[in-house]
C-alpha positions as CSV (number, residue, x, y, z in Angstrom):
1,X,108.9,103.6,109.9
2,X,110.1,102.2,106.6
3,X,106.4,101.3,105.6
4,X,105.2,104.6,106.2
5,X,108.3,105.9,103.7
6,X,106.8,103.2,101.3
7,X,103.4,104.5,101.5
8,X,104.4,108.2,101.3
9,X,106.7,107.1,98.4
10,X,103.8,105.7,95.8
11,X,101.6,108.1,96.5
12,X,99.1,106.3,98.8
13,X,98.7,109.8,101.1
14,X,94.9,110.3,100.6
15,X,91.8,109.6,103.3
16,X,90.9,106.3,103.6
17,X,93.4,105.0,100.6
18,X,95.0,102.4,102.4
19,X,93.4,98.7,102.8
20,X,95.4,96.8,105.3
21,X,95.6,92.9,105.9
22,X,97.5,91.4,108.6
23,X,97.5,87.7,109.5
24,X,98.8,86.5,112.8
25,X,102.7,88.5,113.5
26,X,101.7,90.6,111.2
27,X,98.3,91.8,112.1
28,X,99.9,92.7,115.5
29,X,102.7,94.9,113.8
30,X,99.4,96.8,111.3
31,X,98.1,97.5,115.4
32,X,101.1,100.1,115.5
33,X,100.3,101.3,112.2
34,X,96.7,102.7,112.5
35,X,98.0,104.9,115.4
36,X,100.3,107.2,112.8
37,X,98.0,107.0,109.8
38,X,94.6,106.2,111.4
39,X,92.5,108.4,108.4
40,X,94.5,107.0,105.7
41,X,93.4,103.5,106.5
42,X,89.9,102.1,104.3
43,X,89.8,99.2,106.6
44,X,92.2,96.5,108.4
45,X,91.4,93.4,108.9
46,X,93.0,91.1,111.7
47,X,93.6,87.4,111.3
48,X,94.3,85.8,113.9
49,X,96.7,83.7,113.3
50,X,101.1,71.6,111.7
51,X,99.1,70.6,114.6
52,X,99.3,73.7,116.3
53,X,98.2,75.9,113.1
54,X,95.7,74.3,111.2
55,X,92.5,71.7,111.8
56,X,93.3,68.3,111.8
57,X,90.5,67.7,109.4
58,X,91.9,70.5,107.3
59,X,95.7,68.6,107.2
60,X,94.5,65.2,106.0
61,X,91.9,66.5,103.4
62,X,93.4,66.0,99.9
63,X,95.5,69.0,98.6
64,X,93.2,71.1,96.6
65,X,95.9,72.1,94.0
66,X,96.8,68.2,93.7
67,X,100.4,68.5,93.9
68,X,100.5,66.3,96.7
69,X,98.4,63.7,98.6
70,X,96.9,65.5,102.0
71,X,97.0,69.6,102.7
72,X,99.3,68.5,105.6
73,X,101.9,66.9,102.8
74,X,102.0,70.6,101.1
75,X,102.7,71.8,104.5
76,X,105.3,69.4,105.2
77,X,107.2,70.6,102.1
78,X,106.9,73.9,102.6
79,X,108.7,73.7,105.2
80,X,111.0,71.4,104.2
81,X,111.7,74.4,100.9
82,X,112.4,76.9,103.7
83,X,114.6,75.3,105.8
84,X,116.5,74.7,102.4
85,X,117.0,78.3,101.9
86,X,119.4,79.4,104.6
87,X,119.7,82.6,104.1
88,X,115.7,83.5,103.6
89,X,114.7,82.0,107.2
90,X,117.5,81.8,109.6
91,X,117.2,80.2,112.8
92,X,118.3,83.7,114.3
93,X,114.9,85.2,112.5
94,X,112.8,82.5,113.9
95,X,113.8,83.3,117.6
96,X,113.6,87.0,117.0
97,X,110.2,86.4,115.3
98,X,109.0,84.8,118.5
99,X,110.7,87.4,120.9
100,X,108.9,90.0,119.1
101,X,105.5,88.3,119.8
102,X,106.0,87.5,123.2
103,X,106.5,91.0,124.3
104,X,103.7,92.1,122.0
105,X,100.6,93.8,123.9
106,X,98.6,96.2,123.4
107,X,96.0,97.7,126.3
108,X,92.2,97.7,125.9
109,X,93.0,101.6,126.0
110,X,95.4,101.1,123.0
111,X,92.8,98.9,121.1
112,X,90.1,101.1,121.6
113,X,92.3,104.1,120.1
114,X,92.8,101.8,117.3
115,X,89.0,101.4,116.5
116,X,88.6,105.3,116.8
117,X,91.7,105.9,114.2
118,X,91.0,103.7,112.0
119,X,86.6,103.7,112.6
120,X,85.1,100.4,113.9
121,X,82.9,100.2,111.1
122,X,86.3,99.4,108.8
123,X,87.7,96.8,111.1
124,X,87.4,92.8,110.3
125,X,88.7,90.5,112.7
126,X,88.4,86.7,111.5
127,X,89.7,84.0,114.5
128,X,89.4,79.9,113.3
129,X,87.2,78.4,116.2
130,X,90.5,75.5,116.7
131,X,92.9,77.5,116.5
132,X,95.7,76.3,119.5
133,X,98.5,79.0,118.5
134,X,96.2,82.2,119.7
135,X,92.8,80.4,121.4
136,X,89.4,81.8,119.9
137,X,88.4,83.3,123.3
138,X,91.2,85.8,122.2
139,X,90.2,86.4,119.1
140,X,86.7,87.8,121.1
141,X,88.7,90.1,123.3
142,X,90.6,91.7,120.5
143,X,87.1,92.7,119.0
144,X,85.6,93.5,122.2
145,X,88.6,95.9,123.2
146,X,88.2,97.5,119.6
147,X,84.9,98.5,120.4
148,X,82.5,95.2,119.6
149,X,80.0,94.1,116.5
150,X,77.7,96.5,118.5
151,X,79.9,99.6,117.3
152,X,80.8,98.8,114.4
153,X,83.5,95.7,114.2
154,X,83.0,92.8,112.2
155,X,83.9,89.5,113.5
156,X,84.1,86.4,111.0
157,X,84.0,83.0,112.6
158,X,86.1,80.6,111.1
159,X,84.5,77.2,112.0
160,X,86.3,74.4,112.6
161,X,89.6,76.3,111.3
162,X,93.1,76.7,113.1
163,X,95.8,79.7,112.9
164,X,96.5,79.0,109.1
165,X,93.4,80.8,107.8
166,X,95.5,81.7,104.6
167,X,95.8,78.6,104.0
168,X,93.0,76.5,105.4
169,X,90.3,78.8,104.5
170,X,91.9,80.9,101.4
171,X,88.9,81.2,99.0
172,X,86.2,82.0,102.1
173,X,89.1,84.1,103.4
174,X,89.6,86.0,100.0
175,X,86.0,86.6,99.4
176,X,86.0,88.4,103.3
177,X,88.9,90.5,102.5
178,X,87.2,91.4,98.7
179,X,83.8,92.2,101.1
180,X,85.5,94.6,103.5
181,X,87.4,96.5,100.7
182,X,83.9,96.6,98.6
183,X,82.4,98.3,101.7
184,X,84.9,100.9,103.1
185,X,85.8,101.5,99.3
186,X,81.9,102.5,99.0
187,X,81.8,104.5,103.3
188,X,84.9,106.7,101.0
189,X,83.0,107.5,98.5
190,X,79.9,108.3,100.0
């Protein structure tokens, strides 16, 4: 596991060190993490991740950086940048991308020995209620089969928000992230 080399590398060995963040692909791929290095982990937060990732509302709103007419317009040219650079997203990544998450699963077994590793009280899932990539009645499973807000999981409900939360919902989403790492930074100490 190259990212377990990484972490042994800098140093990050200690209880409880490590904060992890995973949106969408990559939340799935920090679910194989916790098994290895459950007590290392502070927290991890899940989130889940054009017309299929964001709101509608959220694409024609102006762009808040105004570099470009509508959020959808920044979009658009993001896109457009990567599809420039050949060699940083090739169509062979896409499809193996997508392979990868269509054979992703995990049990409610598997789930449930994530929130014991890792200690439900340290997990944040956030799900945008219009989300069409990964519907928000998933997003309630995962939490659920983690153990539930009753043991300990938080779950953050992105109103009116699609699969983009990084995007769509970057300052409420920062301020969540800064929250959970506030917290389980405090449960280490203590």
């Amino acid at each position: 596991m190259d990212t377990l080399e990484l972490v042994d590398h800098v140093g990050w060995t200690l209880d409880r060190q490590l904060h992890v963040a995973g949106s969408s692909r990559t939340g799935l791929l920090f679910q194989g993490l916790t098994t290895p290095v459950g007590g290392m982990i502070a927290q991890e937060m899940l989130a889940e991740t054009k017309q299929r990732m964001f709101s509608s509302a959220w694409l024609d709103e102006p762009d808040a950086e105004g570099h470009f007419p509508t959020n959808g317009d920044r979009f658009a040219a993001q896109e457009l940048m990567k599809r420039r650079n050949a060699n940083g997203y090739t169509r062979k990544g896409f499809i193996m991308q997508a392979i990868a998450a269509g054979w992703h699963h995990k049990t409610a077994n598997q789930l449930a020995q994530v929130g014991d590793n890792v200690g439900r009280e340290r997990i944040q899932v956030m799900h945008g209620t219009v989300d069409q990539m990964i519907t928000f009645s998933h997003g309630q499973i995962l939490v659920e089969e983690l153990g539930g807000e009753e043991r300990g999981v938080t779950f953050i409900v992105a109103e009116g928000k699609g699969h983009g939360l990084q995007m769509e919902w970057r300052r409420s989403l920062t301020k969540a992230i800064a929250s959970l790492v506030e917290k389980t930074e405090a449960m280490t100490r203590s």
